[in-house]
C-alpha positions as CSV (number, residue, x, y, z in Angstrom):
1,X,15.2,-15.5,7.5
2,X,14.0,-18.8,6.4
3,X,10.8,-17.9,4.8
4,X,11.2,-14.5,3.2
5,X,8.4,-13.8,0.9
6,X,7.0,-17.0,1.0
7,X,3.2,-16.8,1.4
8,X,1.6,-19.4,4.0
9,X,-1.9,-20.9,5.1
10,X,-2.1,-22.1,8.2
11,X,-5.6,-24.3,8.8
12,X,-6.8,-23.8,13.1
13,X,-4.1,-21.2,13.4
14,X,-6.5,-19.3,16.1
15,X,-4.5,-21.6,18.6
16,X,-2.4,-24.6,19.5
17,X,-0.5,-26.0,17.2
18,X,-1.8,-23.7,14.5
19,X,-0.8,-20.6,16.0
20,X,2.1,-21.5,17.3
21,X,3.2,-22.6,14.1
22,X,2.2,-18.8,12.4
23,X,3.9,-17.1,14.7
24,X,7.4,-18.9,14.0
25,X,6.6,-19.0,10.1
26,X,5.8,-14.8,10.8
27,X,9.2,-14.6,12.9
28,X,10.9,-15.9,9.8
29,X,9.4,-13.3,7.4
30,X,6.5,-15.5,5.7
31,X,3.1,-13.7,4.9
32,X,0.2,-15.0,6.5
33,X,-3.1,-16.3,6.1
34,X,-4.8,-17.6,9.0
35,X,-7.9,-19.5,8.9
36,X,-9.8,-20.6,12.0
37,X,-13.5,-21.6,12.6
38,X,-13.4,-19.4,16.0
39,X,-13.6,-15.6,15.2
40,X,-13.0,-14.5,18.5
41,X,-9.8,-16.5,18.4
42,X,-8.8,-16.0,15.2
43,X,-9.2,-12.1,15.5
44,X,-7.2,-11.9,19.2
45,X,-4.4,-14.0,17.3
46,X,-4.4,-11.3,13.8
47,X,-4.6,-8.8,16.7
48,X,-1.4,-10.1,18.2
49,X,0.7,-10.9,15.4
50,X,0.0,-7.4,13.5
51,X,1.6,-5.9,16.8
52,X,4.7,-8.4,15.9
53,X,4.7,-6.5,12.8
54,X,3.4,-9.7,10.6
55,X,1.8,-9.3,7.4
56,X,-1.0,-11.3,8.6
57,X,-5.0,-11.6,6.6
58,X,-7.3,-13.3,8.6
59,X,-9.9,-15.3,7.2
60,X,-13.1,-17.4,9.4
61,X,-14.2,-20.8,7.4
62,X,-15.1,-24.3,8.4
63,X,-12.5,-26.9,6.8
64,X,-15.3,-29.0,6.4
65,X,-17.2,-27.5,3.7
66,X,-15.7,-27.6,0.4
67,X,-16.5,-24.1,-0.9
68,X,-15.0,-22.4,2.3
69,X,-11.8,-24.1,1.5
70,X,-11.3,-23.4,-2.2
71,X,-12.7,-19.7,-1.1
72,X,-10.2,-19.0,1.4
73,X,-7.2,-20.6,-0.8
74,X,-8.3,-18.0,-3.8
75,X,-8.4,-15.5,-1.3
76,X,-5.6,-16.0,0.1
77,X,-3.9,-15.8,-3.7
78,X,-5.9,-12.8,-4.5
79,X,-4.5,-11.0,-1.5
80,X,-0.8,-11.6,-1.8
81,X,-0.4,-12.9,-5.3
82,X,0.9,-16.5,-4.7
83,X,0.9,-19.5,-2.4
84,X,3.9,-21.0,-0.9
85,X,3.0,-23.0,1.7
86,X,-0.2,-24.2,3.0
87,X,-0.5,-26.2,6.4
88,X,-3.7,-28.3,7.1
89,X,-3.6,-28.2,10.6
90,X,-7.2,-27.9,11.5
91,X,-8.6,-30.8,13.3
92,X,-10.9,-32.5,15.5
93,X,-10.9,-35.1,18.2
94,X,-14.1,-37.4,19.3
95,X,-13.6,-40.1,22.3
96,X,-15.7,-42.8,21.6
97,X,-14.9,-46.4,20.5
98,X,-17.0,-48.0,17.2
99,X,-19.9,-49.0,20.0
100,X,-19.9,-45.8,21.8
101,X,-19.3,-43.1,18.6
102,X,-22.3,-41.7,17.4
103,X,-22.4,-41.8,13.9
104,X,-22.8,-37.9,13.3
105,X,-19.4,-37.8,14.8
106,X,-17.7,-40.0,12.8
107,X,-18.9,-38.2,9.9
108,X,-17.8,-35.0,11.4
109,X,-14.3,-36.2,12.1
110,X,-13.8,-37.5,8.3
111,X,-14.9,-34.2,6.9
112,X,-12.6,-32.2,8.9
113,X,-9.4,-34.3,9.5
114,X,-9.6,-35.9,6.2
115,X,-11.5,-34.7,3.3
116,X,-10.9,-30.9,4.2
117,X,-7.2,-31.9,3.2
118,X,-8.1,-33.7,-0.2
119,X,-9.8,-30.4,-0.9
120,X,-7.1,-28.0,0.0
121,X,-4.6,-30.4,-2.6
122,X,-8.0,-29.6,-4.9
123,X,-7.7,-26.2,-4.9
124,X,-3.8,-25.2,-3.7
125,X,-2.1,-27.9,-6.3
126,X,-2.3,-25.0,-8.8
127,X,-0.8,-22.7,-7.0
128,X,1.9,-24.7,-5.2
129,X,2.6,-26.2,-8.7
130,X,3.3,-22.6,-10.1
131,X,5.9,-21.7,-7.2
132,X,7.1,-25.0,-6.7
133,X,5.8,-25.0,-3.1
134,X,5.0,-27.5,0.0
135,X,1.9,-29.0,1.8
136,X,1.9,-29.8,5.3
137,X,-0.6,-31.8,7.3
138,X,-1.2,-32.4,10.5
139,X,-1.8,-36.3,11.2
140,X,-0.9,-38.0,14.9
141,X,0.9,-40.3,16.7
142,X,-2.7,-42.3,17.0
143,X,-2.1,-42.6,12.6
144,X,0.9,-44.2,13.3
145,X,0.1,-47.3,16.3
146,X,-2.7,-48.5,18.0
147,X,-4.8,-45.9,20.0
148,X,-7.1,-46.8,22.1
149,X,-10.8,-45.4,22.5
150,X,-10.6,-42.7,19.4
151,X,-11.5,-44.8,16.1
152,X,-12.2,-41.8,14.2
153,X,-9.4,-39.9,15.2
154,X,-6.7,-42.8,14.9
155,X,-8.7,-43.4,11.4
156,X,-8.5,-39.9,10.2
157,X,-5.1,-39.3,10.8
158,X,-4.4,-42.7,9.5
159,X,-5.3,-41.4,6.2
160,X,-4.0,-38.1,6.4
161,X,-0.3,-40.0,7.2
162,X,-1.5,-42.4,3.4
163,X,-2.5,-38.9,2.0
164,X,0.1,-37.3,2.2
165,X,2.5,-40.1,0.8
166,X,0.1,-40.6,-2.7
167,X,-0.2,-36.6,-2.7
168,X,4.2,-36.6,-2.6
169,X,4.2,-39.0,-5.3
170,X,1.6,-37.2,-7.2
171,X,2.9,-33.6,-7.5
172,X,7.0,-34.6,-6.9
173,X,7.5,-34.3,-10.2
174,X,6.3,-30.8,-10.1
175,X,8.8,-29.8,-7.8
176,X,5.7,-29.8,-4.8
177,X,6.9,-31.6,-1.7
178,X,4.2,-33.1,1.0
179,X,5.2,-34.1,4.3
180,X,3.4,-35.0,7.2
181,X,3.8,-34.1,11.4
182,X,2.7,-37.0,13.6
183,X,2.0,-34.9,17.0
184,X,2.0,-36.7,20.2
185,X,0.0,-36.0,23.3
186,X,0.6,-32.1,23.1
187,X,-0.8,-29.7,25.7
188,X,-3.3,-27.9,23.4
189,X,-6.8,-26.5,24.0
190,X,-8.1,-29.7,22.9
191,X,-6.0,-32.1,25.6
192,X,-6.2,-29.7,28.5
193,X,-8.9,-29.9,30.4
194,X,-8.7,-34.0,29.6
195,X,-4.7,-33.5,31.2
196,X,-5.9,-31.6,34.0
197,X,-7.5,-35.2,35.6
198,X,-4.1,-36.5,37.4
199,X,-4.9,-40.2,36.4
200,X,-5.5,-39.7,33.2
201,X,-2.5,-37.6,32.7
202,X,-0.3,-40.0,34.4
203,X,-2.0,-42.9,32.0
204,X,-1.3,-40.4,28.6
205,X,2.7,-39.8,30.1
206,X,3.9,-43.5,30.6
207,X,4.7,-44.5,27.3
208,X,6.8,-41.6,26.5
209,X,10.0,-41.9,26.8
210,X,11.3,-38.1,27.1
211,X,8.6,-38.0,29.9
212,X,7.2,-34.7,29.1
213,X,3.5,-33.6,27.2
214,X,4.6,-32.3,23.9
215,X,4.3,-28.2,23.5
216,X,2.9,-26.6,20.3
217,X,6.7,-24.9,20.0
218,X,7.5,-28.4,19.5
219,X,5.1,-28.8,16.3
220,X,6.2,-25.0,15.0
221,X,9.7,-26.2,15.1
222,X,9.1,-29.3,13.1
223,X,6.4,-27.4,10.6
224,X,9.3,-24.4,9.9
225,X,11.8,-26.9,9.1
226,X,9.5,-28.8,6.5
227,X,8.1,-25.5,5.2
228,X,11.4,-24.0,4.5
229,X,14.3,-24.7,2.5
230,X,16.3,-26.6,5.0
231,X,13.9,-30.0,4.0
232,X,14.0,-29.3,0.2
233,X,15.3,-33.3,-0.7
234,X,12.2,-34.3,1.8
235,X,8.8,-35.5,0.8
236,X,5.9,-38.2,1.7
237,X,7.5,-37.8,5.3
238,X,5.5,-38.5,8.5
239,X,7.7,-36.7,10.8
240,X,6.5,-37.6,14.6
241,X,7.4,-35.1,17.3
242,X,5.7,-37.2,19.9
243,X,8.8,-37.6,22.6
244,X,9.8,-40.7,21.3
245,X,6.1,-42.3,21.8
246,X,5.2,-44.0,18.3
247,X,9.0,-46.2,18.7
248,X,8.5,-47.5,22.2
């Protein structure tokens, strides 16, 4: 298995991408902490991946305050003795262009998509540094080109994708790699009841060309592959899994 003894956070793991991506890190023998602001998620998805016989610790905190991160990283040390892997996946999305975004939501988008992932290098460099580890964040398809009615989300994940390149270049001569996954439009609790309005589906679909909505499988794949092993000469990589979206 690709990730046998290895120690992960995963950041939003109570769904979407973030589950997703726990349960393939779990099927590949990695311990977990999961970290979600939504307890009743959170505890239905410990629930379900202790019956898959994961070692799997549990732990509700809001990215965006810094204490809860740095708490739930030493946690996460003191319960299994080392960090291998953390993945900043949590995330938020506001519609709203720079006339329509209320302020409070702007602010709110920065603190989560951004600044919760400057602490997490804060606190988990240390770590990472002592087992030679990774960092993976989740950034978007909208960091990479033009998107349209979401300035703090394309911003956000604009400097997630510049994050993570400075943070590779920081800690690669520590032996710590830092990538990046650029999702496309992914059928996620936070896109499906927008996806569910025919016309605005059809309008999210047309510039992809493998003319399908992106599944969180899709993101697990690409996050096992830059959390094991098999992508040790990669880092300061924004790897988009977005069918193809971000070169057409």
């Amino acid at each position: 298995m690709l990730l046998t003894g290895k120690v992960a956070i995963i950041t939003g793991a109570g769904s979407g991408f973030g589950k997703a991506s726990a349960d393939r890190f779990g099927q590949e023998g990695a311990k977990l902490v999961l970290v979600d602001i939504n307890q009743a998620d959170l505890d239905a998805t410990v629930a379900e991946f202790e019956g898959k016989g994961y070692d799997v610790f549990g732990i509700v905190a809001d990215v965006s305050v810094e204490a809860n991160v740095q708490a739930f990283i030493e946690d996460a040390v003191a319960h299994f003795g080392q960090l291998d892997i953390i993945f900043n996946n949590a995330g938020i999305y506001h519609y709203g262009n720079a006339e329509q975004l209320p302020t409070e939501q702007w602010q709110q988008a920065v603190a989560i998509n951004q600044t919760a992932i400057f602490w997490a290098a804060k606190y988990a460099m240390p770590h990472l540094k002592k087992s030679q580890g990774t960092m993976i964040n989740t950034a978007s398809a909208g960091g990479l080109i033009g998107f349209p009615d979401a300035i703090a989300y394309a911003a956000t994940k604009g400097a997630v994708v510049s994050m993570t390149r400075a943070l590779a270049v920081d800690y690669a001569k520590d032996k710590v790699r830092v990538n990046a996954i650029c999702p496309g439009t992914g059928v996620t609790g936070m896109t499906s009841e927008l996806l569910e309005d025919d016309q605005v589906a059809e309008g999210f679909l047309a510039p992809i060309p493998l003319k399908r909505f992106g599944q969180p499988e899709d993101v697990a794949n690409a996050a096992l592959f830059l959390a094991s092993d098999q992508s040790s000469y990669i880092t300061g990589h924004c790897l988009p899994v977005d069918g193809g979206w971000t070169m057409s």
